[in-house]
C-alpha positions in Angstrom: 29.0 14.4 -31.0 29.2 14.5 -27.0 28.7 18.5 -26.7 25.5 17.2 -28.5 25.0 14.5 -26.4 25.7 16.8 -23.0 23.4 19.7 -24.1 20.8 16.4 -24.9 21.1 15.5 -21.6 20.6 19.0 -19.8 17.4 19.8 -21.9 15.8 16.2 -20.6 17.4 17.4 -17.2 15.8 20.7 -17.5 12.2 19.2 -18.6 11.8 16.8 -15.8 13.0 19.5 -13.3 10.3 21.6 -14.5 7.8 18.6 -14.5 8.5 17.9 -11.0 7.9 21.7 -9.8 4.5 21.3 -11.4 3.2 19.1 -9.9 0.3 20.3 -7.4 0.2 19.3 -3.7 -2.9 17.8 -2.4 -4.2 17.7 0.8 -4.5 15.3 3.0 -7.8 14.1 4.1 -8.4 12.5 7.4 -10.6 9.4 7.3 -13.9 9.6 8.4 -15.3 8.1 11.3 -17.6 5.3 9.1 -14.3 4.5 6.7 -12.2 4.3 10.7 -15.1 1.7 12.0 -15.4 -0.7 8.8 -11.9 -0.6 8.6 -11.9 -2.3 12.4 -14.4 -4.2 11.6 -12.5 -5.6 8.4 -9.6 -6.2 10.6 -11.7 -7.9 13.2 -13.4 -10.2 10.5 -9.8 -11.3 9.8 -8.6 -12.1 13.3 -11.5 -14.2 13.8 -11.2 -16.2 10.7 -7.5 -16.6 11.1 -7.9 -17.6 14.9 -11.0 -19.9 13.8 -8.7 -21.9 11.2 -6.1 -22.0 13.7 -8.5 -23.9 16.0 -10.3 -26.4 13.4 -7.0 -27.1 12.6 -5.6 -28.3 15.8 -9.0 -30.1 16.6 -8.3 -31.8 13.0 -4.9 -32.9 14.8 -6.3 -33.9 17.6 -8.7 -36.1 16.2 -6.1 -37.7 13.5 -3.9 -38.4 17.1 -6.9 -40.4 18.8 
């Protein structure tokens, strides 16, 4: 029963091994100039939302302290 189990184990051993050395590489594309730009944008977007809560919120405190 456990030479069984052992040669069990090789053959799934020996199938993923060859699984893995099938597997194609791809190539990696660089982004593109447009993708690059709404990508800032997106970011910039963010930093003004976050840096516009930030402010209502300590006006809010400020208000709630007067």
């Amino acid at each position: 029963m456990g030479i069984q189990l052992e040669n069990f184990v090789e053959s799934i051993k020996s199938k993923v091994r060859k699984l893995k050395k099938l597997k194609k590489p791809y190539i990696k594309m660089d982004k593109s100039s447009s993708v690059k730009v709404e990508i800032r944008s997106k970011k910039a977007l963010i930093t003004a939302d976050v840096s516009l809560l930030a402010t209502t919120q300590a006006g809010f405190r400020l208000e709630k302290t007067i």
